[in-house]
KOLBA-439422 format. One record per residue (C-alpha): x, y, z; residue in one letter. Coordinates in steps of 0.25 Angstrom, whole numbers. Example, Ala and Ser with C-alpha at 12.3 -4.5 7.8 and 13.67 -1.06 7.14 Angstrom:
2
[[49 -18 31] "A"] [[55 -4 29] "S"] 
END
This chain:
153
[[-319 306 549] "X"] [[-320 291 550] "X"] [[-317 282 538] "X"] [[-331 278 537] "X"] [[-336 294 537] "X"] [[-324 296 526] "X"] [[-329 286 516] "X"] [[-344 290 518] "X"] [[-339 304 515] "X"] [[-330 300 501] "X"] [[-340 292 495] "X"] [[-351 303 498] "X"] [[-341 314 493] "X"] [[-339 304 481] "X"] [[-354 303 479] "X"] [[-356 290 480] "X"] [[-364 279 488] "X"] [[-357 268 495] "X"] [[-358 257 484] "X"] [[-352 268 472] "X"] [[-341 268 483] "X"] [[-340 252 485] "X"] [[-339 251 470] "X"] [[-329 261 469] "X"] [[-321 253 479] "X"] [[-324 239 476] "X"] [[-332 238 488] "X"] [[-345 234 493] "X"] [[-356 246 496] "X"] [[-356 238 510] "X"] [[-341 241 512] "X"] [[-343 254 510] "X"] [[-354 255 520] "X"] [[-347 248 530] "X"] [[-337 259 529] "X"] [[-345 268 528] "X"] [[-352 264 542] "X"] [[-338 261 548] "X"] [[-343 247 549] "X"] [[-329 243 541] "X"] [[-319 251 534] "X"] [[-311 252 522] "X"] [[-296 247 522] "X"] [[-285 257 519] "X"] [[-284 250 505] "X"] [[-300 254 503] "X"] [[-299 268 509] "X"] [[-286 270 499] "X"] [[-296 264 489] "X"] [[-307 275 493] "X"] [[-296 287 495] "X"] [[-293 285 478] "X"] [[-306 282 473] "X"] [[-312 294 478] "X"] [[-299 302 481] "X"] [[-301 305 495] "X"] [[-287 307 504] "X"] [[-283 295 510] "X"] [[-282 302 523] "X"] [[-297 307 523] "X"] [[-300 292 528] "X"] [[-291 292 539] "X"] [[-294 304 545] "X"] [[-279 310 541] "X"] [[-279 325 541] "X"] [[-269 330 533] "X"] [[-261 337 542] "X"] [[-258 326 552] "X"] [[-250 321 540] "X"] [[-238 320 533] "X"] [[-241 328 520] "X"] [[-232 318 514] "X"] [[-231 305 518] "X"] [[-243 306 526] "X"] [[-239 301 541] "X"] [[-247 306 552] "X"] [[-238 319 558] "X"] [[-247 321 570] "X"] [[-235 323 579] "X"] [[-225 337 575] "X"] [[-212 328 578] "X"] [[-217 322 565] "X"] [[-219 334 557] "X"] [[-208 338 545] "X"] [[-203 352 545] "X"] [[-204 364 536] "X"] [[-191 371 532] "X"] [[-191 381 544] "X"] [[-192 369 553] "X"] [[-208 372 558] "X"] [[-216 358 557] "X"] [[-221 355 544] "X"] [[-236 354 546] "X"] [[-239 345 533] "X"] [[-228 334 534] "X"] [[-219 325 543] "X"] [[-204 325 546] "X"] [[-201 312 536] "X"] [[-207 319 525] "X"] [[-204 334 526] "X"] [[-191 342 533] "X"] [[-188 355 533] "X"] [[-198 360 523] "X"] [[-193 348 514] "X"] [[-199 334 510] "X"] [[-191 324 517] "X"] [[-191 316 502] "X"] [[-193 329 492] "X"] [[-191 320 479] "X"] [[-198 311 481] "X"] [[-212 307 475] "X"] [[-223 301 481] "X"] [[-223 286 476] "X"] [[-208 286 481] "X"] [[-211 292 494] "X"] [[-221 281 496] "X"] [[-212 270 494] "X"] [[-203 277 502] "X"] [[-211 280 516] "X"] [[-223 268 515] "X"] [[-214 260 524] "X"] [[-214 270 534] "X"] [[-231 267 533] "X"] [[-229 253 534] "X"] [[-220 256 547] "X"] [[-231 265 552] "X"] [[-242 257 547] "X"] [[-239 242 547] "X"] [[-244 239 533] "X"] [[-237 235 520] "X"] [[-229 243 512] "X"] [[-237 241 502] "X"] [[-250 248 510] "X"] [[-241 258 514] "X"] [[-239 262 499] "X"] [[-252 261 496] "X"] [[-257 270 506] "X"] [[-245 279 505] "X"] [[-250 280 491] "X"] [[-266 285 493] "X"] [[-261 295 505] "X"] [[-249 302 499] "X"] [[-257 310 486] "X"] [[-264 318 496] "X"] [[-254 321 504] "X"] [[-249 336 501] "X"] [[-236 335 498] "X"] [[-240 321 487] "X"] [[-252 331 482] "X"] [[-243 342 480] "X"] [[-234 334 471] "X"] [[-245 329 462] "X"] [[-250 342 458] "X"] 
END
């Protein structure tokens, strides 16, 4: 689905007409149209911003199925090299080698603010942003990811 199809479809879903959503953001009703025609689209800061507000997954914007991604830290695993491994050595379906070995998270201790300070400089190789960015976006994706979720309950 293309970004402009996604927000049409939250704010629907939400119930609400397109200048309810623009006060919602701090945004004019004509920004959302805009995005709404795929005339313009929203930054990454703006979609973070729409993902909170009306608590949709971050990856629902970017056409990011779930299961071309590291249930941990989130990278694309599209390739099997890139796949960790369960503890009888078959390919784990869920996360990638950095984050998962032998059945086994690669960092078992640690929590997720700490795991985002220690891997967002392998985003901002990846990505080309700031640190910064890296953690901020690192932020928004991680609660939804399964193994993040399954800590908060």
């Amino acid at each position: 689905m293309a970004m402009k199809d996604t927000i049409a479809a939250v704010r629907r879903e939400q119930g609400i007409t397109q200048e309810q959503m623009a006060r919602d953001l701090c945004v004019t009703r004509q920004a959302v149209s805009r995005w709404e025609n795929g005339d313009t689209g929203p930054g990454i800061d703006m979609v973070k911003l729409i993902a909170v507000t009306y608590g949709v997954p971050l990856e629902r914007f970017f056409d990011m199925p779930s299961e071309y991604f590291c249930q941990c830290c989130g990278m694309p695993i599209p390739d099997p090299s890139l796949h960790g491994t369960e503890e009888d050595g078959s390919e784990s379906d869920e996360y990638c080698k950095f984050c998962y070995q032998n059945g086994r998270f690669t960092a078992p201790d640690m929590d997720m603010d700490d795991f985002i300070e220690a891997t967002a400089q392998y985003y901002v190789a990846q990505s080309g942003g700031t640190f910064d960015e890296a953690v901020s976006f690192m932020a928004t994706v991680l609660p939804h990811l399964k193994r993040w979720r399954e800590r908060q309950s």
